[in-house]
N, C-alpha and C positions, 0 to 999 in steps of 0.2 A: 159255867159253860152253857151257849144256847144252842148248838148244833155241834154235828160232827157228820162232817162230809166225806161222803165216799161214793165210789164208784163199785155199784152191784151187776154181777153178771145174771139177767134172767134167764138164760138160755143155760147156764153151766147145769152140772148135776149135785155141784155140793149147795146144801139149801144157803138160803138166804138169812137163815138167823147164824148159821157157822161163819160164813163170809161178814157179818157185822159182828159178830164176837171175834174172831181171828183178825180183822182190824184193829179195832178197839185193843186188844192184846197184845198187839206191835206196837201202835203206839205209845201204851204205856211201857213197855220196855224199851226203849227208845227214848225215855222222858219227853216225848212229843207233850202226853196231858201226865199231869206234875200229882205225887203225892199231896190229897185229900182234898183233889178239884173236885167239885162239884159236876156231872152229867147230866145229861138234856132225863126231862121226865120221860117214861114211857110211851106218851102221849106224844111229845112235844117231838121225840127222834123219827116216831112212827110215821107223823105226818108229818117229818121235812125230808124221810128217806121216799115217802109211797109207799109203806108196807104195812099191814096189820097189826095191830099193839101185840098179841100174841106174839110176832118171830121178833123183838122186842126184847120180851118179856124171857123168852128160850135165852134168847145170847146174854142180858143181863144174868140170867139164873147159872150160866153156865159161867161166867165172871167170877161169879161171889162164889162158886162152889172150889175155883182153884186158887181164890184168893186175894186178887187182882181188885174187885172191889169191894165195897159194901154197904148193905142195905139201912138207911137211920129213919127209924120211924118217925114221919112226919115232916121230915124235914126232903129225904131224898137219896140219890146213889151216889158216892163217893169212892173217888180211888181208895185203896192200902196204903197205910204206909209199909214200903215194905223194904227190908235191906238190901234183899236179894233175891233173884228171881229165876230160876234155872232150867233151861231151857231144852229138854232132853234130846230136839232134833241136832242142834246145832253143836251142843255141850259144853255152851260158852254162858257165862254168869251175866245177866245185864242189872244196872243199877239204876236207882230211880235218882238218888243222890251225885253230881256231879263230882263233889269231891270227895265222895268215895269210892270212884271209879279211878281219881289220883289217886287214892292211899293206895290202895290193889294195887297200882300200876308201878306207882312207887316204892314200895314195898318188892318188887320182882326184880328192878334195876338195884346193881352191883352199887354196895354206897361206897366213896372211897373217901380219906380222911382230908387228901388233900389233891384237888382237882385243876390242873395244870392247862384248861381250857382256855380257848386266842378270843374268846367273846364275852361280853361282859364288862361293867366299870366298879369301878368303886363306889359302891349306894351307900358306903356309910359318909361319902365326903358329898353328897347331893346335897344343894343346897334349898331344903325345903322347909325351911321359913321364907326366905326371899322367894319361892315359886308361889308358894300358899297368898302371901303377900299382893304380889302380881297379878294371880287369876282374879281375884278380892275386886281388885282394883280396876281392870280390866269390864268384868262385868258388871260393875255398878256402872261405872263412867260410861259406858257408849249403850248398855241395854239391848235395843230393838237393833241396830245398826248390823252387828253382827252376825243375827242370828239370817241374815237373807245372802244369798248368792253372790260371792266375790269375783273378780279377776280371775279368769281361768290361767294366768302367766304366775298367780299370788297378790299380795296389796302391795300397792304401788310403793309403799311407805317401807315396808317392811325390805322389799326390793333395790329401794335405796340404801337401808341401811347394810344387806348384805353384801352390795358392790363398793360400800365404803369399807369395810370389815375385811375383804380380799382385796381389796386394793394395799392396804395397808398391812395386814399380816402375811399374803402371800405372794404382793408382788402380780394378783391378776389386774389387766388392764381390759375393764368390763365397763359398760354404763347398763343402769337398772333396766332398759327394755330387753337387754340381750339375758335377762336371768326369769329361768322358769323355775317353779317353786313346786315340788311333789313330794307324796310322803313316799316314801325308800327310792334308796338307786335303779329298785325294777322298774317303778312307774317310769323312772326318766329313761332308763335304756327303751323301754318300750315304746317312748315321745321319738325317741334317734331312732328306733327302727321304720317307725312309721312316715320318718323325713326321709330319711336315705333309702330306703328300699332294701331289698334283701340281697345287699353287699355283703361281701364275705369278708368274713374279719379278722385281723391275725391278732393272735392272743400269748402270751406269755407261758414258759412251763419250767416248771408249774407255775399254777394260775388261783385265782381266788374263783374258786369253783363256784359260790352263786352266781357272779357274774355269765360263766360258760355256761349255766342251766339255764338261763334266762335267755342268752340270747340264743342258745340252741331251740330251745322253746319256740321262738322266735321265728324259726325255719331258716335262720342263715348259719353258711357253710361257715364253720370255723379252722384254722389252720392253727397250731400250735408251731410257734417260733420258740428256739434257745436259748439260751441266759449265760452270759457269764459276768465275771466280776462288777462290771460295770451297768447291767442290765439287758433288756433284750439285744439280739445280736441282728442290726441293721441289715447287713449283708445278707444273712438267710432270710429275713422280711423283703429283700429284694428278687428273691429268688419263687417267694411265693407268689399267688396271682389276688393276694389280698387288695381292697381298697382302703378300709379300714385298719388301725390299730388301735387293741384296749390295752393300756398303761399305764401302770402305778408309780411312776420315777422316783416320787418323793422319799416312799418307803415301799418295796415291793412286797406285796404279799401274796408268799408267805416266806420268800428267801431274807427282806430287811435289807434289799439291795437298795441302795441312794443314786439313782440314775448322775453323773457327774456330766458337765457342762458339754463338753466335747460328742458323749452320745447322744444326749440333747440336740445338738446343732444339728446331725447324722439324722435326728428321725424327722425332725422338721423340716428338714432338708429333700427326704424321700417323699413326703407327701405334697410339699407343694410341687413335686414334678409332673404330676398330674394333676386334674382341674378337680377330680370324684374322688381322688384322697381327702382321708381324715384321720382326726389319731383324739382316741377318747381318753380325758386325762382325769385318772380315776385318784384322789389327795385326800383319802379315806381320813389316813390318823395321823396327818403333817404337822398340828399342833405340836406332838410331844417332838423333843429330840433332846439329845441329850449329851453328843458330840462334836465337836465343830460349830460355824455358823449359818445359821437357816439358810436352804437354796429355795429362792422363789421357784412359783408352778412354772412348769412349762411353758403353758399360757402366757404366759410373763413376757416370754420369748417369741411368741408367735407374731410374726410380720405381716402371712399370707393367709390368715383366715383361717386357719387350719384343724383348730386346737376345741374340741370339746370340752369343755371342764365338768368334772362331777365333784360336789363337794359333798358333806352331812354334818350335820348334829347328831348323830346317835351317839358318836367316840365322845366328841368332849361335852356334851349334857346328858342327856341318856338316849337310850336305844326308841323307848318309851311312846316319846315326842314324834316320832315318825315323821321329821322336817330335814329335806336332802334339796338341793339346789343341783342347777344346771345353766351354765352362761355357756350362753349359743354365739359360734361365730357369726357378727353381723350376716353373712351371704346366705345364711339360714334362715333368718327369720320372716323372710316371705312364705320360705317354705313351711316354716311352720304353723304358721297362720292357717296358709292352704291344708297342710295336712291333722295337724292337731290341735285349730284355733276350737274345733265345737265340743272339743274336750272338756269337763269344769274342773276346776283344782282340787285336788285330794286331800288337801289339806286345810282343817277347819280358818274361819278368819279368827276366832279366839287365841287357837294354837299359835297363830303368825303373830298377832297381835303381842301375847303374852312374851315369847322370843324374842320379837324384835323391842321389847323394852327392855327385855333382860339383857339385853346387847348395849341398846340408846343407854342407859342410867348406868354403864360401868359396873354389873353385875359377873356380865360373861366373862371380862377380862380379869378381877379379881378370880374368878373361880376357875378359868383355865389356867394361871401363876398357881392357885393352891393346887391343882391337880396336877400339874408339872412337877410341883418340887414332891404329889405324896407317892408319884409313878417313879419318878427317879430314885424317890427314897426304898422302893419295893426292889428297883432294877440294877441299885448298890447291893442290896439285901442280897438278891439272887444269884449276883456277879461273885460277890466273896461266899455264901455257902457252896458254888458250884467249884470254888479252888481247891476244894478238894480231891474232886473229881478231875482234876486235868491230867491225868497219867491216861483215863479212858475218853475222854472227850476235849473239843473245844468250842469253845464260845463265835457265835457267827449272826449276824444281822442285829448287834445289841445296841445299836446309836440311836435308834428311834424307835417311833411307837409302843404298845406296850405288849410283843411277845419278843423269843430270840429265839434260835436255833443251837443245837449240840451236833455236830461232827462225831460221833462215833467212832473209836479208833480200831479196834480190832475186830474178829471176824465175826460177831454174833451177829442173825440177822436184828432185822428192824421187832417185827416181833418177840424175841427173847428178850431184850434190852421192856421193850414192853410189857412184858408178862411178868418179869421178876420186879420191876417196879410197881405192879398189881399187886402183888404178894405180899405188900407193904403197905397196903391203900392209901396206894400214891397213881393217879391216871396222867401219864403223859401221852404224846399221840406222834404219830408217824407223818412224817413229810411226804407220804409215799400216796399218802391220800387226795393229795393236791396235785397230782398228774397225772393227765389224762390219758396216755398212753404211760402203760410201765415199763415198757422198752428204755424209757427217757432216763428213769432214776436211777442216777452214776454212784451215789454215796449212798451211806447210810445215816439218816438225820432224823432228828426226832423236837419238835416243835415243844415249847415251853410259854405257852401266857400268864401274864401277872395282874392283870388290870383285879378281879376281883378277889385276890387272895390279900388275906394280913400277914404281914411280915413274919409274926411267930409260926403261923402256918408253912411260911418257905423256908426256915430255918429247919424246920421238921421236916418239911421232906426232903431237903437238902442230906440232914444228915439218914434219912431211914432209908436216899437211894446211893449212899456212901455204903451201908451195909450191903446191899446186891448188888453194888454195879461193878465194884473194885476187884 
């Protein structure tokens, strides 16, 4: 290290060598400068701060006397190593080691045997030979090309091949100028806020609550609309003063509601009535299903321009890749130009590159068929351990994606059902956390995902919440 810059107050009353030792001491706790960095000489700090080697030489001395560094003849002043450093104003531990501030951390969080969370995939079924493969290939072949400034909308190429991809799997009727390419769904809610303005948006309840963080975020007003069988309920969206609607139809989440053709018609129907309606169509985990015959996006459907679509890779490749897609209805994309053409793309041109050949070469489609049948095979798994349990529960939003719902039948609240399942280190979660007001929540339901769990895993907790739950 050749300096360490700070700001000295000459006018305070605490000296000037305490103010550059009490720096220096932050930011080694802090791992700002890293165990057995090398420090500027005496000399060398003295004259890039303007202070005399003396007050220097004090804040050095008083370093190495708590421990912090130390002095190697001939050589120079060096951080500690040190494990731990404690702090007696604050009385809080700082560590020099990153991941030993995970173990600490980790170590304090409840471990449980078998963890029932809606996020996550299955990383033993990644396919990472053919990734390793790819990037290999990718970087040798284009070099230089890559490494400079793309398409702020994504690569043209790449664009293409994802409106051939939805055209064909989901039934979107898109051409590749109408698709913006960002890493996660916030980027792109963020591209729609900055097109449409601070429209008020009505939103599902419950709801997929990063979505509601974001665009709350955002400074637009949100209304929660109600749900039933079919999905949100038209009528009360007509009743609010929304412009907007966010919609998950294909599989709602977190109810697994499958928007059916008829409310489809109904919400596409409300928004072209006005010219500043929209309805953002959010097809998070439409790949999986596991009932019936696939219902094209909404989009599919759209006549009057109306239809946002949000797609991702996170669900069927990994979360990882940070590659989420957005096909703009044609009557947007002036405006988007005008409002978010000086934006650059957030996502690297290697990452696009790498994807969209793992899409071109018949990569993706083999490994969404093997992820299909190893979720179905988890989602049979989970379906026949939970028959046991049907006198206290029942099964609800199991035909797609990869979480379901349990109905709770008798009077225990949401947290007891929760806590005795703790008691067995078994973590399941409440439905109750997905609405924004709790006025709303009618039942008592408690959310089950399977994407990263192995089968012997659900079998075990199957039978160890057959022991508490019954």
């Amino acid at each position: 290290m050749n300096e360490i810059t700070m700001n000295l107050d000459t006018s305070a009353k605490k000296p000037m060598y305490e103010q550059i030792y009490e720096y220096i001491k932050k930011e080694i706790q802090k791992g700002h400068i890293k165990p057995e960095e090398r420090l500027p000489s005496t000399r060398a700090l003295a004259a890039h701060l303007q202070v005399s080697r003396s007050t220097i030489d004090l804040a050095y001395e008083q370093l190495i006397s708590e421990g912090y560094i130390a002095s190697v003849p001939c050589k120079g002043y060096y951080v500690d190593q040190i494990e731990g450093l404690y702090d007696f104003k604050s009385g809080n531990l700082h560590f020099q080691n990153p991941e030993e501030r995970t173990l600490v951390q980790t170590s304090q969080k409840p471990k449980y045997l078998v963890d029932f969370k809606t996020s996550g995939i299955d990383l033993d079924s990644f396919p990472y030979n053919t990734w390793r493969k790819l990037s290999k290939s990718i970087l040798s072949d284009h070099e230089k090309e890559l490494y400079t400034m793309g398409n702020p909308k994504g690569e043209w190429e790449f664009r293409v091949t994802i409106s051939r991809y939805l055209r064909q799997s989901r039934g979107v009727d898109c051409e590749p100028e109408q698709i913006v390419v960002g890493a996660g769904s916030e980027y792109l809610l963020f591209l729609v806020s900055q097109m449409l303005g601070k429209v008020s948006i009505a939103m599902e309840s419950p709801t997929y609550k990063q979505a509601y963080h974001v665009l709350k975020s955002l400074n637009h007003p949100i209304e929660m609309v109600s749900m039933d069988k079919a999905g949100l309920k038209v009528e009360h969206l007509k009743e609010s003063s929304a412009q907007v609607a966010y919609v998950m139809p294909s599989h709602q989440f977190p109810l697994g509601i499958v928007m059916p053709l008829k409310r489809r018609m109904e919400l596409l129907s409300w928004a072209a009535q006005k010219e500043e309606r929209y309805i953002i169509e959010d097809d998070y985990d439409s790949e999986f299903r596991y009932k019936g015959k696939p219902i094209p996006a909404l989009q599919g459907y759209d006549r009057k321009d109306k239809v946002i679509y949000l797609g991702t890779f996170s669900r069927s490749i990994a979360p990882a890749i940070r590659i989420s897609y957005m096909v703009l209805p044609k009557t947007l994309l002036s405006s988007f130009e005008k409002s978010c053409g000086v934006y650059s793309s957030t996502v690297s041109r290697i990452d696009q590159s790498i994807v969209n050949d793992f899409i071109t070469y018949g990569y993706f489609e083999r490994h969404l068929n093997k992820m299909r049948a190893v979720y179905k095979s988890k989602h049979d798994c989970l379906i026949a351990g939970l028959k046991c349990l049907q006198k206290v529960c029942t099964i609800e939003g199991e035909n797609a994606g990869v979480h379901m719902l349990l109905k709770m039948q008798n009077s225990r609240r949401e947290e007891e059902w929760i806590a005795l399942a703790e008691k067995e280190g078994i973590k399941v979660y409440g439905l109750s956390e997905y609405y924004i007001s709790k006025e709303d929540i009618p039942d008592t339901k408690l959310i089950l995902g399977y994407a990263n769990l192995k089968e012997e895993d659900i079998v075990t907790a199957c039978n160890k919440l057959q022991k508490v739950w019954q």
